[in-house]
Structure formats: C-alpha cells, structure tokens
N, C-alpha and C positions, 0 to 999 in steps of 0.2 A: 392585063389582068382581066379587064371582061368579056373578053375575047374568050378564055379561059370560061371562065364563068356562065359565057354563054352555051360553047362547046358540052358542057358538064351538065346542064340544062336539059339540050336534047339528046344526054345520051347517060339514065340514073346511073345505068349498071355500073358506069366508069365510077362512082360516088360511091356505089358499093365494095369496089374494089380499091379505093382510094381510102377506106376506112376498115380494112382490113387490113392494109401495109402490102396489099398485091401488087397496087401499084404507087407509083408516084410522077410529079409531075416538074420536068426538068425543065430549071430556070427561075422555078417559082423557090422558096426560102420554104424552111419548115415552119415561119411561125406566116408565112402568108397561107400555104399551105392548109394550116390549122384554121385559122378564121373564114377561109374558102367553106372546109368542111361543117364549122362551127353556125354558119351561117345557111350550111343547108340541114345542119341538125333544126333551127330555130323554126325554118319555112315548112320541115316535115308536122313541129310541135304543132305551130300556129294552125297547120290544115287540119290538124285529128280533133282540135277543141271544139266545143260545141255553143254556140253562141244561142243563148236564153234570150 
C-alpha cells in the first residue's frame, strides 16, 4: 500500500485520473482505494489553508 502511495505521489496526474473513475488500481479494494484518494483530498485542503 505505500508503495502505492508513494507511486501516486510522484506522479498527481494518476490522482487526477483516479478521481475521475478513468482509472483504477488493481489489487487495491474500493474502500482502500477511497481512503488512498480521501487522504490526498485532506493533503490538497491542508496545503491551500492559510496559516495566521
């Protein structure tokens, strides 16, 4: 899995395409899957906030 993780890291576009339903990733389960994506939705929020 972080292998995975790592892979999707250096390379957005795949994340882009992963959250479109273009692609998917064999081997991985949809609810891992989900938390893969769910976890790069959190890292996009956290970078755009602006810290006071």
């Amino acid at each position: 899995m972080m292998n995975v993780i790592q892979y999707l890291e250096k390379n957005p576009n795949l994340v882009a395409l992963l959250k479109a339903q273009k692609a998917s990733l064999i081997g991985i389960s949809s609810l891992e899957q989900k938390a893969i994506l769910d976890a790069f939705n959190s890292e996009i929020e956290l970078e755009s906030e602006v810290w006071v």
